[in-house]
C-alpha positions as CSV (number, residue, x, y, z in Angstrom):
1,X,63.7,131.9,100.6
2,X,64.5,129.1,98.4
3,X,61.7,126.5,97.1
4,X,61.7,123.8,99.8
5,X,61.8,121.0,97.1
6,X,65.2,122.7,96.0
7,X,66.2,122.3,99.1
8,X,65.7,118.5,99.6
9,X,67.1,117.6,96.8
10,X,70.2,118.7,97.8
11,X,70.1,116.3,100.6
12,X,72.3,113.1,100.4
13,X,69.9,111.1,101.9
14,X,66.1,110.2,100.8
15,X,63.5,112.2,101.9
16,X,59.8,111.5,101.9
17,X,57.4,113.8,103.0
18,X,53.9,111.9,104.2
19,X,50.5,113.9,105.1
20,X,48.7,112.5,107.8
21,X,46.3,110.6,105.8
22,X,49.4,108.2,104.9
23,X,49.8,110.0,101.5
24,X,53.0,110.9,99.3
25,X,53.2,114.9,99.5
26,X,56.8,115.0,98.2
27,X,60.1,113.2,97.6
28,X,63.5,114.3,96.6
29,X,66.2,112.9,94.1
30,X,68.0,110.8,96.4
31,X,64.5,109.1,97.5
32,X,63.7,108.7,93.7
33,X,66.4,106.5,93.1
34,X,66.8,104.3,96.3
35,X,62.9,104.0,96.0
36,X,62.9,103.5,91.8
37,X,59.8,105.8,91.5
38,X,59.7,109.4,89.9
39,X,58.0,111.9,92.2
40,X,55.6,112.9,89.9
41,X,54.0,109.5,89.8
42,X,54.6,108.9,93.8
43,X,52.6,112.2,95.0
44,X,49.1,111.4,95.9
45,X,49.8,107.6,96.4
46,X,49.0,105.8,99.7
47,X,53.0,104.6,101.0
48,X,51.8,101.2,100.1
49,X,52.2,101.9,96.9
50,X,55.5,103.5,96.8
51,X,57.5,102.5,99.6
52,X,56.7,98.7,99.4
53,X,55.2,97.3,102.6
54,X,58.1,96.9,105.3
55,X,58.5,100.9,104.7
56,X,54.7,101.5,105.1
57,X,54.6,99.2,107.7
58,X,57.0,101.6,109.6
59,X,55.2,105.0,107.9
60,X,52.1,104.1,109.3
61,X,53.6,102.8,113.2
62,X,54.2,106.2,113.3
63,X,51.6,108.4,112.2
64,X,49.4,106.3,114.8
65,X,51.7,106.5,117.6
66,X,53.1,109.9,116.9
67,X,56.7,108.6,118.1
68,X,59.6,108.7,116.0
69,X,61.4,105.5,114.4
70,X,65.1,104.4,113.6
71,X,66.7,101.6,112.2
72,X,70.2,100.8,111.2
73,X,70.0,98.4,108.9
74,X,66.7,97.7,106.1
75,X,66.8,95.5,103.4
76,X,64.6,97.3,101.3
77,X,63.4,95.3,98.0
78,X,63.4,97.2,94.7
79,X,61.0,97.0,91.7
80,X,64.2,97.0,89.1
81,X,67.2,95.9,90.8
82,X,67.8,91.9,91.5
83,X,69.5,92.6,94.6
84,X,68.1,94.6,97.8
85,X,69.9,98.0,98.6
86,X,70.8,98.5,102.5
87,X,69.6,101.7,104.1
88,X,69.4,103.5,107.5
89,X,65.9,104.2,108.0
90,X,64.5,107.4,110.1
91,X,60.6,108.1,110.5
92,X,59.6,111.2,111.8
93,X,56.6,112.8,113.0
94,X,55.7,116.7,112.8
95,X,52.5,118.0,114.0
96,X,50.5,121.4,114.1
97,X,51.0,124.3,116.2
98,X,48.2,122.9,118.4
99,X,50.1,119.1,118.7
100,X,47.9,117.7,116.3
101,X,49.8,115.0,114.4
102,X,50.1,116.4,110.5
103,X,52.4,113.9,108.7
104,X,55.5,112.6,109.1
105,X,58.8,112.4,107.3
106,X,61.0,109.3,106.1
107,X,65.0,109.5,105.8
108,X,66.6,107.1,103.6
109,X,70.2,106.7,103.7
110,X,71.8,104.2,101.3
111,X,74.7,101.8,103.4
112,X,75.1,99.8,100.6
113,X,78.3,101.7,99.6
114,X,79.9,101.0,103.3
115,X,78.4,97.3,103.7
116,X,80.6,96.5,100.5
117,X,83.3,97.6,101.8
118,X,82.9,96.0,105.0
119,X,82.1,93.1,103.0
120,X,85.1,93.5,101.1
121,X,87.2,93.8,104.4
122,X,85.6,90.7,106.0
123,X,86.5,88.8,102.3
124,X,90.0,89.4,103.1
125,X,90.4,88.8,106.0
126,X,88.7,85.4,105.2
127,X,90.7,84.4,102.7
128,X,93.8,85.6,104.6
129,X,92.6,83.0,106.9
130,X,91.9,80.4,104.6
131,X,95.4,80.7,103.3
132,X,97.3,80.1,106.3
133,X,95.5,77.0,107.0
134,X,95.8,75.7,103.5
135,X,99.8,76.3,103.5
136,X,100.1,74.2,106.7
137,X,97.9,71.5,105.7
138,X,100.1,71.5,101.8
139,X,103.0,71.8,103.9
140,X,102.3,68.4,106.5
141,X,100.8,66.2,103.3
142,X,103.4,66.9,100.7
143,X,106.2,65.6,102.4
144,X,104.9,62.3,103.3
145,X,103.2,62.3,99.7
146,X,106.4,62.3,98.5
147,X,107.4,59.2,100.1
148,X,104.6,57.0,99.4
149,X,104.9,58.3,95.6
150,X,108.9,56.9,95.8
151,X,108.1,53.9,97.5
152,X,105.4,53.1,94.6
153,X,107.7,53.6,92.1
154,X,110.2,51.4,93.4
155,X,107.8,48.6,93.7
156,X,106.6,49.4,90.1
157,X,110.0,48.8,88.8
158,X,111.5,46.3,91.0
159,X,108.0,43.4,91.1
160,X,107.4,40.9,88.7
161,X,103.9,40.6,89.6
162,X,101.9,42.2,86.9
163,X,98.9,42.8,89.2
164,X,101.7,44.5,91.9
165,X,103.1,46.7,88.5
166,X,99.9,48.0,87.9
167,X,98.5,48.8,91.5
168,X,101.5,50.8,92.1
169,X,100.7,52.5,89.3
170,X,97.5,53.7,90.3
171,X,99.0,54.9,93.7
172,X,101.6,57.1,91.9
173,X,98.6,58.1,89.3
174,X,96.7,59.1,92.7
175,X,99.2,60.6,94.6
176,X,99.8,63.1,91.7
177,X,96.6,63.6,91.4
178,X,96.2,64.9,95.0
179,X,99.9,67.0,94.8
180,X,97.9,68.0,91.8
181,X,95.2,69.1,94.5
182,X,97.8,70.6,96.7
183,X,99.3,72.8,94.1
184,X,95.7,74.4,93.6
185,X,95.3,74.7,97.2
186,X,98.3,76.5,98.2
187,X,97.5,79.1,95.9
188,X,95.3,80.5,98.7
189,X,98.5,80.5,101.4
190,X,100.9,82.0,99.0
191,X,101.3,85.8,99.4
192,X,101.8,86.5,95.4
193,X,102.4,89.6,94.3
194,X,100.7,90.6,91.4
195,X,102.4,90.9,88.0
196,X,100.6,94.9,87.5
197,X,100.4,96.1,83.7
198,X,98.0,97.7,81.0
199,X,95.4,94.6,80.3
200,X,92.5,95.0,77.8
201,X,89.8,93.6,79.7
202,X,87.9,92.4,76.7
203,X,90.9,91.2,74.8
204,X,91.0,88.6,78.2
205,X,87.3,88.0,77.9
206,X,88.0,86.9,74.2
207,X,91.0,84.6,75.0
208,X,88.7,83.2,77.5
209,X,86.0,82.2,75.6
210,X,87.9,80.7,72.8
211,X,89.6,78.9,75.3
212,X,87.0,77.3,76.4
213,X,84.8,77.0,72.8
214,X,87.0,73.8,72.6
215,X,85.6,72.2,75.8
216,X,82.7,69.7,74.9
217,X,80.8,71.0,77.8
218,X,80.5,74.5,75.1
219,X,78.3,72.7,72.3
220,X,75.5,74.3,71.2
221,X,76.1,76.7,74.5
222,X,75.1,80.5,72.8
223,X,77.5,82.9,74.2
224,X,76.4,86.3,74.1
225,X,78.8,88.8,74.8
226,X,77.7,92.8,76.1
227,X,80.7,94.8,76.3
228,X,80.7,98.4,77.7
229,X,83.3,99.9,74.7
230,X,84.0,103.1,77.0
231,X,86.0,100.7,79.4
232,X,89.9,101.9,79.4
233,X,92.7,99.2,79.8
234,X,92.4,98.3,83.1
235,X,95.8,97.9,85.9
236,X,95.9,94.4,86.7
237,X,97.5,91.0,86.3
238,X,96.6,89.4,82.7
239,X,97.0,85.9,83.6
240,X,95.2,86.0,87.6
241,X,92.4,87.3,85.9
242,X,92.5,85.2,82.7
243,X,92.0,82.3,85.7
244,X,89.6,84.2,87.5
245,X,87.3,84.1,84.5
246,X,88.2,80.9,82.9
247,X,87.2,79.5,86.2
248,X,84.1,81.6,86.2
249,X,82.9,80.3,82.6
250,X,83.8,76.4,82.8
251,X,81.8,76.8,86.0
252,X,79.0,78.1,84.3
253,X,79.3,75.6,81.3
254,X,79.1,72.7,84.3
255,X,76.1,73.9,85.5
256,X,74.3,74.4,82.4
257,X,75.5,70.4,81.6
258,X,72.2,68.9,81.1
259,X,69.7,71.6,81.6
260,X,67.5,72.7,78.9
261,X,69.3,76.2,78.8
262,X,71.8,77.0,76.4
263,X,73.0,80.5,76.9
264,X,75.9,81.6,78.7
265,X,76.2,85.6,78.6
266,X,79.1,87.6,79.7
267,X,78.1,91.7,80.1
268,X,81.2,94.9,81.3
269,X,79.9,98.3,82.2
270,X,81.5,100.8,84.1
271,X,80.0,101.1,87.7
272,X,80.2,104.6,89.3
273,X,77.7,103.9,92.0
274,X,79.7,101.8,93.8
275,X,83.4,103.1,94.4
276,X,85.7,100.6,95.8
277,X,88.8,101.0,98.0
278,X,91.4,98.1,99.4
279,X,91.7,100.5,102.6
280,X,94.6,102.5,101.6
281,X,94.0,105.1,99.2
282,X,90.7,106.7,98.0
283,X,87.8,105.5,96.4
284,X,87.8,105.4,92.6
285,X,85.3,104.3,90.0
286,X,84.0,100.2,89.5
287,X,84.3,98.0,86.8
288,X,81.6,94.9,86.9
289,X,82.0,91.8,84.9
290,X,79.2,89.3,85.1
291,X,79.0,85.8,84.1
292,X,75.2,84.1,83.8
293,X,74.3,81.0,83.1
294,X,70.8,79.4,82.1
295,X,71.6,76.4,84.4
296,X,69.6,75.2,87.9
297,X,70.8,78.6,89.8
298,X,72.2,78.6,93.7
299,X,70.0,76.8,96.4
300,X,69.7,78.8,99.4
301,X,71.3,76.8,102.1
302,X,74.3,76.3,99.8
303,X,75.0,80.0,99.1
304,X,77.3,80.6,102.1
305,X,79.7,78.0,101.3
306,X,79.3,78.3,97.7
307,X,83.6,80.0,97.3
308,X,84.9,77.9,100.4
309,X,87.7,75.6,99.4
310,X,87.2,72.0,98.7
311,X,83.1,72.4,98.6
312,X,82.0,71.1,95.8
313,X,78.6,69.9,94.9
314,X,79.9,67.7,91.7
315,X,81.1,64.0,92.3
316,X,84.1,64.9,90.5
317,X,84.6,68.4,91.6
318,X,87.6,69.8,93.5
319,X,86.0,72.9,95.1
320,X,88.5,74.9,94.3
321,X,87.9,76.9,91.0
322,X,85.5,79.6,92.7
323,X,87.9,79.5,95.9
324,X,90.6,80.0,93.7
325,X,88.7,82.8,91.4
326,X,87.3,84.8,94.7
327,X,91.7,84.9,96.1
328,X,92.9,86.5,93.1
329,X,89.5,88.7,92.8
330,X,90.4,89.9,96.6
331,X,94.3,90.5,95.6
332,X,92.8,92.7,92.9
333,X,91.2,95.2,95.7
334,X,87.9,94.0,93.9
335,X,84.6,91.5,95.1
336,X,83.2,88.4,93.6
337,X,79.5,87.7,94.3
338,X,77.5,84.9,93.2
339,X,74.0,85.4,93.3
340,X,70.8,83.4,91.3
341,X,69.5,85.8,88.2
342,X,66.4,87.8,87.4
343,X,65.3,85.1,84.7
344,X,67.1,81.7,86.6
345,X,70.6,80.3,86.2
346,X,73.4,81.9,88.3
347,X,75.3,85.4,88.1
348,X,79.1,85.3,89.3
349,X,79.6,89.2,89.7
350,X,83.5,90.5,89.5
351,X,83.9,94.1,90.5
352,X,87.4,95.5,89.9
353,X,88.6,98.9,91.2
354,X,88.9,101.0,88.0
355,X,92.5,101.7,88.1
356,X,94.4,102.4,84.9
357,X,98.3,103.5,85.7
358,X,100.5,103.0,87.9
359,X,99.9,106.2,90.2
360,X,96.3,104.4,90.6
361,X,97.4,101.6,92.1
């Protein structure tokens, strides 16, 4: 018979084994991770001090009542990680020969995995959405737009009245403007296909960043740059990315205008926890760029609306640079998440599947 322990550990899911005094007997791998606690250090602690409080809150429902638990979805904070991992929870109690209540034992199956792909699903879909509406709307202003543009000009040319001249002027400076507007909008109605080849992500990073050392908004900004070296030339479209990210940093540099922060820092690693999929072909391997800034960070009732077109939370903003970035992220298979950091300021999060040939794609 093998060691129970071994055993366990070959379970997918967390396991947790509980006496009936609310203590930490054992835990396997799986647990050790989701829960960020070695076993060693977790056996012989109350649950309060390992599992955090909603899970000893649930532990210790059921050691009292002796009835089992379940629920589908938990949010359960970690000591490490920034953001909360997702998790089917199952308490069980087991008892003595003679129905004494001895202990119970907690499943912990991490979602996170299928949420982001439901996520992932959901952004399309969205977006999808967002870009049938935004061809109709180009569609029904540019025409019109047109003729108001050629009936300024012929004003312009044909008036003698300087003050005439010059406010026609300003209508065909505001009506490119807004085709301007238009352009960038029907980006997210056009059904593009991507221009596929070998692209050094770094080499894109690079471009990027010099790009945008010559904006004003990039003095005395230090950027510090953490690149993963064992990355391999990823199978995308150079220039959608190149705009995902120059999007993503000028962003950053705006919201670092006028705060006492000064560094913007741009990380790659290889992700292999988190497999994504577009839906028709297997899982593979994650790449995760992130963008952080030292600025103000996200207020909560502005995070849901933070990527939808046209919101903006700058006088002069168009609210369409995230929109814009999150469209060709989705067209990549990948995710963009913007989330407030560990130490303040904001983290845009770009995860791109990890394909690197054609036969990948």
């Amino acid at each position: 018979m093998r060691d129970l322990s071994h055993v366990i550990d070959a379970l997918i899911s967390g396991v947790v084994v509980i006496d009936a005094a609310g203590t930490v007997c054992e835990m396997n791998t799986e647990a050790c991770r989701i829960l960020e606690a070695s076993a060693e250090s977790a056996r012989r602690q109350p649950v309060e001090a390992t599992l955090g409080p909603l899970l000893a809150k649930l532990v210790r429902g059921v050691l009292a009542s002796g009835r089992g638990h379940v629920e589908n979805e938990v949010r359960i904070e970690r000591r490490y990680s920034t953001a909360p991992l997702l998790a089917e929870i199952a308490v069980s109690p087991f008892h003595e020969p003679s129905g004494q209540g001895d202990g119970a034992v907690l499943e912990i199956r991490d979602r996170s995995v299928h949420q982001q792909l439901r996520d992932a699903a959901f952004e399309r879909e969205r977006m999808h959405s967002f870009g049938r509406i935004a061809a109709g709307i180009a569609h029904e202003v540019k025409n019109p737009l047109g003729g108001i543009r050629g009936a300024a000009e012929i004003v312009a040319k044909r008036s003698e009245d300087p003050r005439f001249v010059e406010r026609a002027k300003l209508v065909i400076r505001e009506t490119d403007r807004i085709a301007g507007l238009l352009d960038d909008f029907m980006v997210l109605g056009r059904e593009e296909a991507l221009r596929l080849r070998e692209v050094n992500l770094h080499r894109v990073l690079d471009d990027v960043i010099d790009m945008n050392d010559l904006d004003p908004l990039s003095d005395g900004v230090r950027i510090e740059r953490l690149y993963d070296p064992s990355i391999p030339e990823l199978h995308a479209d150079r220039d959608r990315l190149a705009q995902v990210f120059h999007n993503l940093v000028r962003n950053a540099l705006q919201a670092m205008a006028g705060c006492q922060g000064d560094r913007l820092g741009i990380r790659t690693r290889v992700d292999f926890d988190h497999p994504l999929s577009r839906g028709d072909g297997p899982h593979v391997p994650a790449v995760s760029i992130e963008v952080s800034d030292a600025g103000p960070g996200i207020a909560d009732d502005l995070r849901d609306h933070i990527t939808d077109p046209f919101f903006t939370t700058r006088e002069s903003g168009t609210g369409l640079g995230l929109s814009i970035a999150q469209h060709w992220v989705t067209a990549h298979g990948g995710r963009l998440v913007l989330e407030n950091g560990s130490d303040g300021g904001t983290c845009a999060r770009v995860t791109l599947p990890l394909r690197t040939s054609r036969r990948d794609s």
